[in-house]
C-alpha positions as CSV (number, residue, x, y, z in Angstrom):
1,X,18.7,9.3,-0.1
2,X,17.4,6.5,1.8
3,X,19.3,4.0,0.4
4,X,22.1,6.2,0.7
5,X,21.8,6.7,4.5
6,X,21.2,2.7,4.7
7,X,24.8,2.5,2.6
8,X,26.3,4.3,5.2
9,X,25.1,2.8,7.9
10,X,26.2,-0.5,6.4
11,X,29.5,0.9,6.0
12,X,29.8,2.0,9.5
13,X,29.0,-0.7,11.2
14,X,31.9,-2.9,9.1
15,X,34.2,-0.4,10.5
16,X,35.0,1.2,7.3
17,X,36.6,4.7,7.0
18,X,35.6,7.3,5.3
19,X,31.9,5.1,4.5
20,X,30.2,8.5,2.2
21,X,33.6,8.5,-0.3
22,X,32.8,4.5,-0.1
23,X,29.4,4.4,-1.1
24,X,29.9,7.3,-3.4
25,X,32.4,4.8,-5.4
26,X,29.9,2.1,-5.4
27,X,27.3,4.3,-6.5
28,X,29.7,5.7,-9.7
29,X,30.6,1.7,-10.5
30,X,26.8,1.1,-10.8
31,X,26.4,4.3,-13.0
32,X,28.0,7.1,-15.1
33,X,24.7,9.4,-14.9
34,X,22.3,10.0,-12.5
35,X,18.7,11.5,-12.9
36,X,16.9,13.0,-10.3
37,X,13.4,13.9,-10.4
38,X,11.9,16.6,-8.0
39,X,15.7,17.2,-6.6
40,X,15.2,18.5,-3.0
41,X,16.8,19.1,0.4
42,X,14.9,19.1,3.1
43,X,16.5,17.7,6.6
44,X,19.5,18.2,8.0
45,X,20.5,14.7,7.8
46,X,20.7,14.6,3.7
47,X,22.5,18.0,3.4
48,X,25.1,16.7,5.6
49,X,25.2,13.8,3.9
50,X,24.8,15.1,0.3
51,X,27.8,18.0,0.7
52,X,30.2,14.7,0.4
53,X,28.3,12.5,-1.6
54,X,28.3,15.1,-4.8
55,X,32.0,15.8,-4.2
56,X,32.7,12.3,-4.3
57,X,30.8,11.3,-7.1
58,X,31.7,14.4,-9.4
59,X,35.1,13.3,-8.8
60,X,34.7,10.1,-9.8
61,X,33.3,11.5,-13.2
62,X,29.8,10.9,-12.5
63,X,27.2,12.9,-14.4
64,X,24.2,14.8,-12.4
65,X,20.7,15.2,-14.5
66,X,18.1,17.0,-12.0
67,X,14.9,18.7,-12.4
68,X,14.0,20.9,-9.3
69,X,11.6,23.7,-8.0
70,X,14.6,25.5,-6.8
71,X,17.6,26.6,-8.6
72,X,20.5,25.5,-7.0
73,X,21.3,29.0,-4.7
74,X,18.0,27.8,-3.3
75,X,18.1,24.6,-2.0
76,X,17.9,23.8,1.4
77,X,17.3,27.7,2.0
78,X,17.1,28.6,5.8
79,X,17.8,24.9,6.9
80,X,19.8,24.4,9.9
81,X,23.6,24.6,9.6
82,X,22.8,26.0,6.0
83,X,26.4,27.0,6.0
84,X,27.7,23.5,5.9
85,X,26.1,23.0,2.8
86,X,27.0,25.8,1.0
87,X,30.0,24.0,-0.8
88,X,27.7,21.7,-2.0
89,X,25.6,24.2,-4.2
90,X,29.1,25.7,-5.3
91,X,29.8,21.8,-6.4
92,X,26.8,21.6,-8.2
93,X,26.8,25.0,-9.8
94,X,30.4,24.3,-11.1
95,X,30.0,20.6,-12.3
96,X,25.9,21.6,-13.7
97,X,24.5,23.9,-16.2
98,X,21.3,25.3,-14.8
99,X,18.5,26.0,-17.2
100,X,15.2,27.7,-15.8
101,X,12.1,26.2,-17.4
102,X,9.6,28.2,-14.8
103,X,6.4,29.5,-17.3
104,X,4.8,30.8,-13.8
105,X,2.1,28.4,-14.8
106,X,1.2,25.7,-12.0
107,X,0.2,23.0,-14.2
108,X,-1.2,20.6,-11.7
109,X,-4.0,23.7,-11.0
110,X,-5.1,24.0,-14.4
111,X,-6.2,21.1,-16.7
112,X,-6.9,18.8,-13.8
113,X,-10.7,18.3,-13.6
114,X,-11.8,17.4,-10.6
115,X,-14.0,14.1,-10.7
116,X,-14.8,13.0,-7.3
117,X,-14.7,14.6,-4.1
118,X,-12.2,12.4,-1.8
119,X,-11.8,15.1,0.7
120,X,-14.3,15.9,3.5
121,X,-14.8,19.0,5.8
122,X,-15.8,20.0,8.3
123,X,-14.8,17.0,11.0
124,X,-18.2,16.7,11.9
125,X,-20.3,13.8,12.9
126,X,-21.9,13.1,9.0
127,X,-18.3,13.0,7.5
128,X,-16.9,10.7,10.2
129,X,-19.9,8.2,9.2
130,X,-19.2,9.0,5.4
131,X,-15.7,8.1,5.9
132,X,-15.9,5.0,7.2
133,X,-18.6,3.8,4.7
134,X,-16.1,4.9,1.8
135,X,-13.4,2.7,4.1
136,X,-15.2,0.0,4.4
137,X,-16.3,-0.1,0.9
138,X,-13.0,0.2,0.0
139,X,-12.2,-3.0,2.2
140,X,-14.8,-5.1,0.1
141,X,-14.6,-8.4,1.7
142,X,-10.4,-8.2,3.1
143,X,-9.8,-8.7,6.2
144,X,-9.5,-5.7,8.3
145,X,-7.1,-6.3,10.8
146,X,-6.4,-3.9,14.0
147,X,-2.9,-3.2,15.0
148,X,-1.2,-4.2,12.3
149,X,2.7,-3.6,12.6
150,X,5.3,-2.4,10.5
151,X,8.7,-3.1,11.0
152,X,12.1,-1.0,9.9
153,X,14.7,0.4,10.6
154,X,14.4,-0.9,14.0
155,X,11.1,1.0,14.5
156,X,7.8,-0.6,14.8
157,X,4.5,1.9,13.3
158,X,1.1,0.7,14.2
159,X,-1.8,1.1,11.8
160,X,-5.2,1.4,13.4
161,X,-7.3,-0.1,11.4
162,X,-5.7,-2.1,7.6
163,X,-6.1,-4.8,5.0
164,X,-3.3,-5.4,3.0
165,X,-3.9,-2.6,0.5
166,X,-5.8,-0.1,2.3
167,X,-5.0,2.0,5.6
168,X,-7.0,4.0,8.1
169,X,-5.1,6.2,10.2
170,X,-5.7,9.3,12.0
171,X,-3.4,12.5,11.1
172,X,-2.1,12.7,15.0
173,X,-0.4,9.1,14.5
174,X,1.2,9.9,11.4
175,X,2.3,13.4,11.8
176,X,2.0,14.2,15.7
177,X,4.4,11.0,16.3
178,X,8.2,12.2,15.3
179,X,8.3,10.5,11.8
180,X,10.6,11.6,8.8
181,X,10.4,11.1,5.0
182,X,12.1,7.1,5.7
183,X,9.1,6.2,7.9
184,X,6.4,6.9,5.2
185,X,8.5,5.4,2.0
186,X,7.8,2.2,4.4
187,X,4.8,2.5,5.9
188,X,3.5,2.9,2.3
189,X,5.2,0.7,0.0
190,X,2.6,-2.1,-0.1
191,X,-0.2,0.7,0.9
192,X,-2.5,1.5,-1.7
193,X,-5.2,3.7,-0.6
194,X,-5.0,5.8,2.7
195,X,-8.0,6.7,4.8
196,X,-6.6,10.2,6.3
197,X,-8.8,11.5,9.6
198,X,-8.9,14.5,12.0
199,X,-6.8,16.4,9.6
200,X,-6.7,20.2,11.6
201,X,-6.6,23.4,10.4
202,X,-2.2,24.3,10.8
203,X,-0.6,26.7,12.2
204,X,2.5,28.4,14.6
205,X,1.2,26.2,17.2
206,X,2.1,22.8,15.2
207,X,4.6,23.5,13.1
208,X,6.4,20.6,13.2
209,X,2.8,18.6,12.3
210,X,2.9,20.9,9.5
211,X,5.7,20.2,7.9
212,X,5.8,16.0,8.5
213,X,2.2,16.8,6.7
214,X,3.8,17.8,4.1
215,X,6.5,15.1,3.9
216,X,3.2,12.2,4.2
217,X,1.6,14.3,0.9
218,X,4.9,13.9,-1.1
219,X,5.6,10.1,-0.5
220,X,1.6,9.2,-0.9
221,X,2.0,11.2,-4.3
222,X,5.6,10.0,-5.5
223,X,4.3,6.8,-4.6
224,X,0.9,7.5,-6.2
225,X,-1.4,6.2,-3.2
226,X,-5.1,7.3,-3.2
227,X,-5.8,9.7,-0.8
228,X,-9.1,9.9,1.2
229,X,-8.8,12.4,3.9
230,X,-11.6,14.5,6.4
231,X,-10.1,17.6,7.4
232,X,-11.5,20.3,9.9
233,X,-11.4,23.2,7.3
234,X,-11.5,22.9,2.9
235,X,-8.2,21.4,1.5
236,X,-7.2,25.3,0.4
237,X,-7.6,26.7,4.2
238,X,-5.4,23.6,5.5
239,X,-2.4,26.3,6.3
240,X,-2.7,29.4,8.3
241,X,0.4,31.1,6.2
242,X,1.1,34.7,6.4
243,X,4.6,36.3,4.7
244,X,5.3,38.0,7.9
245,X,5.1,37.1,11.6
246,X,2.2,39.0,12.9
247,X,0.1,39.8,10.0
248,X,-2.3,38.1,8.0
249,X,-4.5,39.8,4.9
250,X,-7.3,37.2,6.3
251,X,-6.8,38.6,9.5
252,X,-6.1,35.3,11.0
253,X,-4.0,35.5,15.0
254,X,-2.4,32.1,13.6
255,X,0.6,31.9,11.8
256,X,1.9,29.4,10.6
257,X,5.7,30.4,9.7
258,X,7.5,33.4,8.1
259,X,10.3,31.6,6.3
260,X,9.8,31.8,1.9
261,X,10.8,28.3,2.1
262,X,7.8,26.9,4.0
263,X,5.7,28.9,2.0
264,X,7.1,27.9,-0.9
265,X,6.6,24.2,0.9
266,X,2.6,24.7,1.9
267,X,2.0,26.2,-1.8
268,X,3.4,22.7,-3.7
269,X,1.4,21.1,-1.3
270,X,-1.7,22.8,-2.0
271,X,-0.7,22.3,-5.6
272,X,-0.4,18.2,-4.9
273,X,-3.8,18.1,-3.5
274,X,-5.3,19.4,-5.7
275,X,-3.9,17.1,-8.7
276,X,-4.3,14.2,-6.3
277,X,-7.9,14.9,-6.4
278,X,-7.9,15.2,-10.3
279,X,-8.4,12.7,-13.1
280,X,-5.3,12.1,-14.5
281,X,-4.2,10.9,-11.0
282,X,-7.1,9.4,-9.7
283,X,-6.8,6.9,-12.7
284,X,-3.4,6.2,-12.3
285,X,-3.7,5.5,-8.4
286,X,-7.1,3.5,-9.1
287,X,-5.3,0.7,-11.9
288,X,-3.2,-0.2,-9.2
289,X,-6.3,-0.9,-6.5
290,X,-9.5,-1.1,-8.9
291,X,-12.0,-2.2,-6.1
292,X,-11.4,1.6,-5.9
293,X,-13.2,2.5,-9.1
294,X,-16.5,3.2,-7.3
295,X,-15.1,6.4,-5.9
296,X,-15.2,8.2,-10.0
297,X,-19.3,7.6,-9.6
């Protein structure tokens, strides 16, 4: 979706009509099937955009493949102008055969054991100093530079404190600061390892924190970045979430939203922490930065 919206934008400024039905046209020249992992919608931007784009391309005979953690009557549930999008689940329900493969098993819970412990609570003074020792040692002898920019889209985002592989960066500047799913596909895609700190305890009161929180843990682990974070409260306490506003079988005054489809979010999050934290991962995310290897001791 984000080269799509760069497409567009390409399109539009050459003054092109109708730039979606041209990049859709493009896109079936390139390829007669497409295969999308993970298939979600989240902003309002995509659905707009994607309520076209399958028209066009089912039209021009192009063949959708998709897994998803949401059948199709689903997707982009509760979103803003939901309505709009509607025809394109009728689209996609027409032109695609669904097939539900849901065991009620989460995988990434079970099997996974846990080998090191790269996530520190509470925010106290002993795991700020822990922190930045497991930084620097990550560092080794790179330069650490201060204030390092990156550039897209027209945007400029600031990292703190970065060598070239490895970033330290406080969870207000990446998810108090309005950023979307486009910032953090660039922010990390020379990033190896990210040093995470001050992650709080979520709830009503920062919602929209909440949920850019969660859009930072899916590019970090579609991108398979090592994740080393210090949060006020254990990884599983992370989200105040209660099914309706008001109540809480904790008892907690904080909630954090009533909508199934943030819940739904916060519980595949959870679920992506966790397996971020586990072996298979943690090897995976350690061949492509091995001065990380230390951190499996």
């Amino acid at each position: 979706m984000v080269g799509v919206h760069r497409r567009v934008q390409e399109i539009k400024e050459k003054k092109v009509e109708q730039p979606i039905r041209f990049v859709a046209k493009e896109i079936s020249e390139e390829a007669k099937v497409l295969c999308f992992d993970e298939f979600q919608v989240t902003d309002i931007a995509d659905a707009m955009i994607l309520r076209q784009l399958t028209t066009e391309l089912f039209e021009q005979g192009v063949v959708l493949i998709s897994t998803s953690n949401r059948g199709p009557d689903e997707l982009y549930k509760n979103g803003l102008q939901r309505a709009s999008f509607i025809p394109c689940i009728q689209m996609i329900k027409e032109h695609c055969q669904v097939v539900n493969l849901d065991s009620g098993i989460d995988y990434r819970k079970h099997a996974k054991p846990v080998v090191s412990s790269l996530y520190l609570s509470p925010n106290d003074q002993n795991n700020s100093l822990k922190l930045m020792e497991i930084f620097y040692a990550l560092c080794g002898d790179d330069k650490i530079s201060t204030g390092r920019g990156i550039k897209f889209l027209g945007r400029e985002f600031i990292i703190p404190k970065s060598t070239e592989n490895v970033a330290l960066i406080d969870f207000g500047t990446l998810c108090k600061e309005h950023h979307g799913a486009v910032d953090y596909l660039e922010i990390f895609k020379s990033i190896k390892v990210l040093v995470l700190h001050d992650v709080p305890q979520m709830g009503s009161l920062n919602r929209d924190e909440a949920r850019r929180f969660i859009t930072l843990v899916d590019t970090l682990y579609e991108k398979n970045v090592l994740l080393v974070m210090s949060s006020q409260v254990d990884v599983y306490q992370i989200f105040r979430v209660a099914k309706h506003e008001g109540e809480s079988s904790a008892g907690d005054v904080s909630v954090l939203y009533t909508g199934e489809e943030e819940l739904f979010a916060f519980e595949r999050t959870l679920s992506r922490l966790v397996e971020m934290n586990g072996a298979d991962y943690l090897k995976k995310a350690i061949s492509r930065y091995p001065p990380a290897r230390f951190l499996l001791n």
